[in-house]
matplotlib code that plots the C-alpha trace (Angstrom):
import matplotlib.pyplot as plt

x = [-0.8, 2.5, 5.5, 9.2, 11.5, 14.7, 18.1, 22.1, 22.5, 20.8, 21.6, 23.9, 25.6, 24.3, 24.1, 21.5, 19.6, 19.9, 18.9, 15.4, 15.1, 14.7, 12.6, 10.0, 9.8, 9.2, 7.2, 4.6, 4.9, 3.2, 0.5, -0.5, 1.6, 3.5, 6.8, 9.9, 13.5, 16.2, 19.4, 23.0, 24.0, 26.4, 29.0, 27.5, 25.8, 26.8, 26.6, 26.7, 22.9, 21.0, 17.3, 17.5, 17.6, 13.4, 11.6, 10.3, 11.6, 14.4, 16.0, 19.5, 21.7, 25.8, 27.9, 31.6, 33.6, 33.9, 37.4, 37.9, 35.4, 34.7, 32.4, 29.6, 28.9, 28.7, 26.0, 25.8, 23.9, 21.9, 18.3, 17.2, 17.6, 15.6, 12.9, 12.8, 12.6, 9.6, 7.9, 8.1, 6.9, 4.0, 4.5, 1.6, 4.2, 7.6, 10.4, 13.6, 15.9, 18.9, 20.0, 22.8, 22.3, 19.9, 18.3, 18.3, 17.2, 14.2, 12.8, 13.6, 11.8, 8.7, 8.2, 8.3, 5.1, 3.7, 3.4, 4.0, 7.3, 8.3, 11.9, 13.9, 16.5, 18.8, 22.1, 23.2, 26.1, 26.4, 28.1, 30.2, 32.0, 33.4, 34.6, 35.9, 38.1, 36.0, 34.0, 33.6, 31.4, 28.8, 26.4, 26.8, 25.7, 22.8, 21.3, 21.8, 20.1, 17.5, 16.2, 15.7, 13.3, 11.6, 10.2, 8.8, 5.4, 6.7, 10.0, 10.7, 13.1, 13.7, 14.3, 13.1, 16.6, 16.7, 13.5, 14.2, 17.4, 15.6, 12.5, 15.4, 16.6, 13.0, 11.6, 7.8, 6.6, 8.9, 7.6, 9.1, 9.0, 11.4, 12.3, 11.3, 14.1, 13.1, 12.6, 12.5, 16.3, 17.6, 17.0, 19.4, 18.6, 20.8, 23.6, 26.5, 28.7, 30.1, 30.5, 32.6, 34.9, 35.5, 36.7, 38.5, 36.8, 36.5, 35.4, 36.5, 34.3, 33.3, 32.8, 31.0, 30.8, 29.1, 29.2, 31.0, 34.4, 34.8, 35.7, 32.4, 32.1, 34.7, 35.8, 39.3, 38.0, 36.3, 39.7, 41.8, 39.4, 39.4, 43.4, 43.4, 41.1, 42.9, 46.3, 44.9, 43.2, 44.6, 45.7, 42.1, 39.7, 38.3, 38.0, 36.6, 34.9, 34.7, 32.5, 31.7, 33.9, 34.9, 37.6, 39.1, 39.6, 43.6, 44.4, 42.2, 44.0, 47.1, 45.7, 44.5, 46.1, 45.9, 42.2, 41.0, 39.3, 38.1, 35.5, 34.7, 31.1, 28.5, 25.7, 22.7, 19.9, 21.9, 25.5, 25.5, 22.0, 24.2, 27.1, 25.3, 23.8, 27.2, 28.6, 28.5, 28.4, 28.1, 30.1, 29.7, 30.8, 29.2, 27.7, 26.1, 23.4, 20.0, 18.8, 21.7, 19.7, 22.8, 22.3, 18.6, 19.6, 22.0, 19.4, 17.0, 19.9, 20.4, 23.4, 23.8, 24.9, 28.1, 27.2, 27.1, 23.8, 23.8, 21.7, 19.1, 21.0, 20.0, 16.1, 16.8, 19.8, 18.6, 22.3, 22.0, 19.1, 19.7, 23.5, 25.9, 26.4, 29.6, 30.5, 31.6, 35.2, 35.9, 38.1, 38.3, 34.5, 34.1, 37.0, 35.0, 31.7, 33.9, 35.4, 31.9, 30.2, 33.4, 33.3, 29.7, 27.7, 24.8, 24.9, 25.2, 22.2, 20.1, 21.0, 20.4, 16.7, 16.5, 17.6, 15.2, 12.4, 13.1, 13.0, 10.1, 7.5, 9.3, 8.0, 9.3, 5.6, 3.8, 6.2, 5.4, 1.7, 2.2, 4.0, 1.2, -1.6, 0.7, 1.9, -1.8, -3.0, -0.3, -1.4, -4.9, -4.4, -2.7, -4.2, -5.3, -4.4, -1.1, -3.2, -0.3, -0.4, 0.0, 3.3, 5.0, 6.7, 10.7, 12.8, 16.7, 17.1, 18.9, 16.4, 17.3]
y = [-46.4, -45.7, -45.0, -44.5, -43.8, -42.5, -43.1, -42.4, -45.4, -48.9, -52.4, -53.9, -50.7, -51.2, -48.7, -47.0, -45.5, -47.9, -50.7, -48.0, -47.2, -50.6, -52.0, -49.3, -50.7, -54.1, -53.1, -50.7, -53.4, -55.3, -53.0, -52.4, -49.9, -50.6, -49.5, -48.7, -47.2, -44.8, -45.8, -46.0, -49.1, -51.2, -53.5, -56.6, -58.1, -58.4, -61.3, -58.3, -57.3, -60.4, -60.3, -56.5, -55.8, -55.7, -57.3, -54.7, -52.4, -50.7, -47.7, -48.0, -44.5, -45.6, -44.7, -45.0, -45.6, -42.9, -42.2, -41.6, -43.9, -46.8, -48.3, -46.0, -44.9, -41.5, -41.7, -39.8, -36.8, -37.0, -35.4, -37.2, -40.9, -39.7, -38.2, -41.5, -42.9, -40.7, -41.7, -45.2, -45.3, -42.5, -42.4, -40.9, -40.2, -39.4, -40.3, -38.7, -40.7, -38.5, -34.6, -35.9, -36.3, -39.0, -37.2, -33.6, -34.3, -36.8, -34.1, -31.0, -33.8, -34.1, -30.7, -29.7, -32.6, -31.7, -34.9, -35.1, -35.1, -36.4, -36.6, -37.7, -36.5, -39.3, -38.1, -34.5, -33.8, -29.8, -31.5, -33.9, -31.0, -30.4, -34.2, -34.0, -31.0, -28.4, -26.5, -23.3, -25.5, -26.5, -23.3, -23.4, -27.3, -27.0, -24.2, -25.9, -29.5, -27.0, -25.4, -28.7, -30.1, -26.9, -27.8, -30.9, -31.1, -33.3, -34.2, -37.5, -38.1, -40.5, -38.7, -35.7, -33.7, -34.2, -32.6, -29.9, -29.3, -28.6, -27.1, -24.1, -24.2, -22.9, -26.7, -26.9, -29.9, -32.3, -35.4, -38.2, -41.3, -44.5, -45.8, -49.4, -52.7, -56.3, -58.8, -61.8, -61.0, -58.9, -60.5, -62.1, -65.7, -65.8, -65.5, -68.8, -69.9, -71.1, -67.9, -66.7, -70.1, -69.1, -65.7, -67.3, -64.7, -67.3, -66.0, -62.5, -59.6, -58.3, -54.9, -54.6, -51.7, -51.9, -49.0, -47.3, -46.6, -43.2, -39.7, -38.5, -41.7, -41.1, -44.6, -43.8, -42.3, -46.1, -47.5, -45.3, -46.1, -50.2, -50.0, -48.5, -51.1, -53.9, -52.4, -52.6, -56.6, -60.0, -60.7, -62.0, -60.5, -58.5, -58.1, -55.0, -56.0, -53.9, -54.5, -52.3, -51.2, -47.4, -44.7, -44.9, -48.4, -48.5, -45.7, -47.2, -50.4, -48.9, -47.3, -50.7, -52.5, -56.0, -57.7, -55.8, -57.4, -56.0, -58.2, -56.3, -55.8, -58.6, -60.2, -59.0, -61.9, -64.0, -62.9, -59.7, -60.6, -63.4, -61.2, -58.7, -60.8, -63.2, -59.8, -58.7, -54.5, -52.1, -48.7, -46.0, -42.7, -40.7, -38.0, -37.0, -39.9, -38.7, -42.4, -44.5, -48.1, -50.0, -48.7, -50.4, -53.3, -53.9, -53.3, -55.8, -58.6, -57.6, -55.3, -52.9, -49.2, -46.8, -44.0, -40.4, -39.3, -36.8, -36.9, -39.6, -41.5, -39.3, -40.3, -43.6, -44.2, -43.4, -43.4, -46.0, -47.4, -48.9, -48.1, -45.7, -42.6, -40.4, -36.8, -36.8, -37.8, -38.5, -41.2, -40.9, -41.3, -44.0, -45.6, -45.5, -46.8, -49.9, -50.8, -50.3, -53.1, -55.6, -55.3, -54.8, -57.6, -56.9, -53.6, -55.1, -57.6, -54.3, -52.1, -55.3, -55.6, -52.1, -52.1, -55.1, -53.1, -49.4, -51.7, -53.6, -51.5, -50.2, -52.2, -52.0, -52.7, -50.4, -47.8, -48.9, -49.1, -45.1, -44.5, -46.2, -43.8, -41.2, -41.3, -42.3, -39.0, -37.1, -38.6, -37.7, -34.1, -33.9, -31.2, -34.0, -31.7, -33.0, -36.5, -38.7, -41.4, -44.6, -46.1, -46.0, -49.0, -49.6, -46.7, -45.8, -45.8, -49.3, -51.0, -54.7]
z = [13.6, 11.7, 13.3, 12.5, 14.7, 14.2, 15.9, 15.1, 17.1, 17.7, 17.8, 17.2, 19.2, 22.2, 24.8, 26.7, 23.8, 21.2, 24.2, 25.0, 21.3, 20.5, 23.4, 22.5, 18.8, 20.2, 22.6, 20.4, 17.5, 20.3, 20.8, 17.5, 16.1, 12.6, 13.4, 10.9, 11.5, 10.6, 11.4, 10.7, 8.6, 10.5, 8.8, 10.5, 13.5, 16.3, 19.2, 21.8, 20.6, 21.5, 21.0, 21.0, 16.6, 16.5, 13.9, 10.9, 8.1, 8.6, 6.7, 7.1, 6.2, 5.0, 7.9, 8.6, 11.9, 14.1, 14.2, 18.2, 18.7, 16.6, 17.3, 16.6, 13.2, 11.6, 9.1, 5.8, 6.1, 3.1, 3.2, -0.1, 1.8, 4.5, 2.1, 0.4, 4.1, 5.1, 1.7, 1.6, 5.0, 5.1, 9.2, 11.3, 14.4, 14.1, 17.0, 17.4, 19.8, 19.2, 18.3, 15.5, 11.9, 11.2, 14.3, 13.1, 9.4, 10.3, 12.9, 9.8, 7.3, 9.9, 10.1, 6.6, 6.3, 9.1, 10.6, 14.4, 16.3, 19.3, 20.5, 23.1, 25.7, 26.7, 27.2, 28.6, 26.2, 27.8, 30.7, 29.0, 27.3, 31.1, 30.9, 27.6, 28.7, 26.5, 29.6, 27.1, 25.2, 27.6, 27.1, 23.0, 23.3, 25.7, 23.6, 20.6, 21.9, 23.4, 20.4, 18.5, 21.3, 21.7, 18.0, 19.1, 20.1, 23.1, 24.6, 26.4, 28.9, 31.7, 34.8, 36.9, 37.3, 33.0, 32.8, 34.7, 32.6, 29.7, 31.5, 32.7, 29.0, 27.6, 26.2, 27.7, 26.6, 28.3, 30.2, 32.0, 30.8, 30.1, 34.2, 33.5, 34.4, 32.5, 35.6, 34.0, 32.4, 35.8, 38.7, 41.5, 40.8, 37.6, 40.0, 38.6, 40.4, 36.8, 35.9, 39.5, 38.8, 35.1, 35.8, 38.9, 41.9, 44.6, 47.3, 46.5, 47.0, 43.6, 42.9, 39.1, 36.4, 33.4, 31.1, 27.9, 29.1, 27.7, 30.2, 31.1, 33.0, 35.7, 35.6, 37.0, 40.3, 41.1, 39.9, 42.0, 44.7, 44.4, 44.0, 47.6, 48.4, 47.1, 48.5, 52.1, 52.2, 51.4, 48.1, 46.3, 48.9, 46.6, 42.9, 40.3, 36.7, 33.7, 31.0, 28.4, 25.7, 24.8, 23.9, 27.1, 27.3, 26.5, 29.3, 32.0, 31.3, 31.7, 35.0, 36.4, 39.1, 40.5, 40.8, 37.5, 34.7, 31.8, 30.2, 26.9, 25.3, 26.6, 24.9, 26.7, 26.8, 28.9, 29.9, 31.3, 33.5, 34.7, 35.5, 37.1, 39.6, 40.1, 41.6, 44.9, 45.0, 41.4, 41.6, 39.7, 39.1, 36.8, 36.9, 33.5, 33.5, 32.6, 33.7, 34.1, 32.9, 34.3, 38.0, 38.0, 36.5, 39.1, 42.0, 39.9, 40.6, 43.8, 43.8, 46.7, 44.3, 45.1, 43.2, 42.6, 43.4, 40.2, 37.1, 36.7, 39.1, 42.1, 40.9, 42.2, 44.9, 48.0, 50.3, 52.9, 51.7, 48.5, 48.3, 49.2, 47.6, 47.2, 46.4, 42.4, 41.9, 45.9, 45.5, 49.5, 49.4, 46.4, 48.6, 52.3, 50.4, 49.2, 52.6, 54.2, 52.0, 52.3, 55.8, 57.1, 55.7, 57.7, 55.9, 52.3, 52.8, 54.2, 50.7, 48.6, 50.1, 49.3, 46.2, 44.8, 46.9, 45.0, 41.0, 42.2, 40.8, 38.0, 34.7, 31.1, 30.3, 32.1, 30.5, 27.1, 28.0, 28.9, 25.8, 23.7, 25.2, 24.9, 21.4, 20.3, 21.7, 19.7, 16.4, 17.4, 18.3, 15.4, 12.1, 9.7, 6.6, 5.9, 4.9, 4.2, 1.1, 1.4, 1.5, -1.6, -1.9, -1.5, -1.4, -2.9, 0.8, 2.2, 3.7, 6.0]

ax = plt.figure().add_subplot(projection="3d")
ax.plot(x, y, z, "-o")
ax.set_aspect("equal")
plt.show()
């Protein structure tokens, strides 16, 4: 079986889709499938992708810096390349991780060759035009995303209120899929000591968020909150980590007070497993997750969650079980939730067995086993008059 799948981002960005997008080409590479890539070509590696760039051809579109945002890429909206792409490849199944460019014209391309499509929905851009100050926007963007998945013979997406977002927008053919954590990488023995002393915590209680640091996040309500915090204990009781990297990193730097650090991007194999589970609560307040990967990998080390129980999040925190949730952008609430966890330590061991007890059956390869059967049956429902050729050798298209 011949797949290519087709992102605007991947490793070395990482973030939540380029970290799925490329655990599902590992992952089907392992089960049989022959799997190549559309992607924006990035300037270099990077040490924050680890293991995560898959093995395989990849078709990689010029791109430039985005200028609010640089690190992603913009890649060159050029048909031809992805014509070339399709042709040198010959793909049975076609995957669309994304509604941008590369996106947009490998889905148009698939159609015009009738070959199969699949896409996904990952993020929920309607409501981040509310974040990003533009809440006329929000109807125009969710009809827009929703007429591109309506032309795909099924939609993927990773949680039950996502689903029913685009079920209400007119998109049948959506299913669930993509709820999976990696326990041999998150789990609460990585927890260093090492790792405490070199960021000098102590014994300080330390609150972790892991995440792009751009507005829809709603990172300043948590910092708000762990100011207060901080402002009512001993100097070093407690401490808040940022890690991740984003548009809004200059301003929430300027809006952080005493016990902050801001750690950057992190490699992923080993580093940010260990800093997960050398932490002692996550908090998180967004509220435009479809999934939100990061809140499961912090109940797979053993993190007790403050979050908002919107989104994709809402699938999993379960308040006073596995964590505490708060009302979106309660910094009274996100504040309570902190205090609760420093103080009550019978309560943070309770939410931490919860936590590893709601991940627990959740498997990165039982979700790949699905999506095997799954996209098997798609090529096999599929008309077989659109008979593909073989691949044509190397395209024009930049291939690495």
């Amino acid at each position: 079986m011949r797949l290519l799948l087709c992102s605007d981002t991947y490793p070395p960005q990482v973030n939540g889709v380029s970290v799925v997008t490329a655990m599902m080409v590992e992952g089907l590479r392992a089960r049989g499938w022959q799997c190549a890539t559309i992607v924006p070509a990035y300037p270099s590696a990077s040490p924050s992708a680890g293991l995560l760039a898959p093995r395989g051809e990849r078709f990689a579109l010029p791109s430039v810096r985005m200028p609010l945002y640089p690190a992603l890429r913009f890649p060159w909206p050029s048909a031809g390349l992805v014509r070339e792409a399709f042709a040198a490849w010959a793909p049975q199944l076609v995957f669309c991780a994304t509604e941008f460019v590369i996106g947009r014209l490998a889905a148009a391309e698939a159609r015009r060759r009738g070959i199969p499509l699949c896409t996904a929905f990952h993020t929920d851009f309607g409501r981040y035009a509310e974040a990003y100050g533009m809440p006329w926007m929000r109807r125009a963007i969710e009809s827009n995303i929703a007429a591109f998945h309506r032309r795909a013979a099924l939609t993927l997406t990773p949680s039950q209120p996502a689903r029913a977002t685009l079920k209400a927008s007119g998109v049948e053919h959506v299913e669930v899929w993509g709820r999976g954590i990696e326990p041999a990488r998150f789990t609460p023995t990585r927890r260093s000591m090492a790792l405490r002393e070199a960021l000098s915590l102590g014994s300080a209680f330390t609150f972790l968020y892991v995440g792009r640091l751009a507005p829809e996040k709603n990172i300043s309500v948590v910092l708000r909150a762990f100011r207060a915090l901080a402002g009512s204990v001993a100097p070093g009781t407690v401490r808040l980590i940022i890690a991740g990297d984003g548009p809004s990193l200059p301003a929430l730097r300027r809006q952080a007070g005493p016990g902050v650090t801001f750690l950057g991007p992190l490699e992923r194999d080993h580093d940010l497993p260990t800093l997960f589970a050398s932490c002692d609560a996550f908090v998180f307040g967004s509220t435009t997750e479809t999934l939100g990967l990061v809140v499961l990998e912090a109940m797979a080390s053993g993190l007790p969650v403050i979050a908002v129980p919107e989104g994709g999040v809402g699938d999993h925190l379960r308040d006073e079980v596995n964590g505490l949730a708060f009302p979106a952008g309660d910094r009274a609430a996100c504040l309570a939730a902190m205090c609760r966890l420093v103080r009550d330590r019978g309560l943070r061991e309770r939410l931490r067995a919860g936590a590893l007890q709601t991940v627990a059956p959740l498997s990165w390869s039982a979700e790949l086993d699905r999506l095997d059967v799954r996209f098997r049956s798609l090529v096999s429902a599929a008309p077989t008059a659109h008979a593909l050729a073989a691949p044509t050798g190397a395209a024009a298209v930049a291939s690495v």
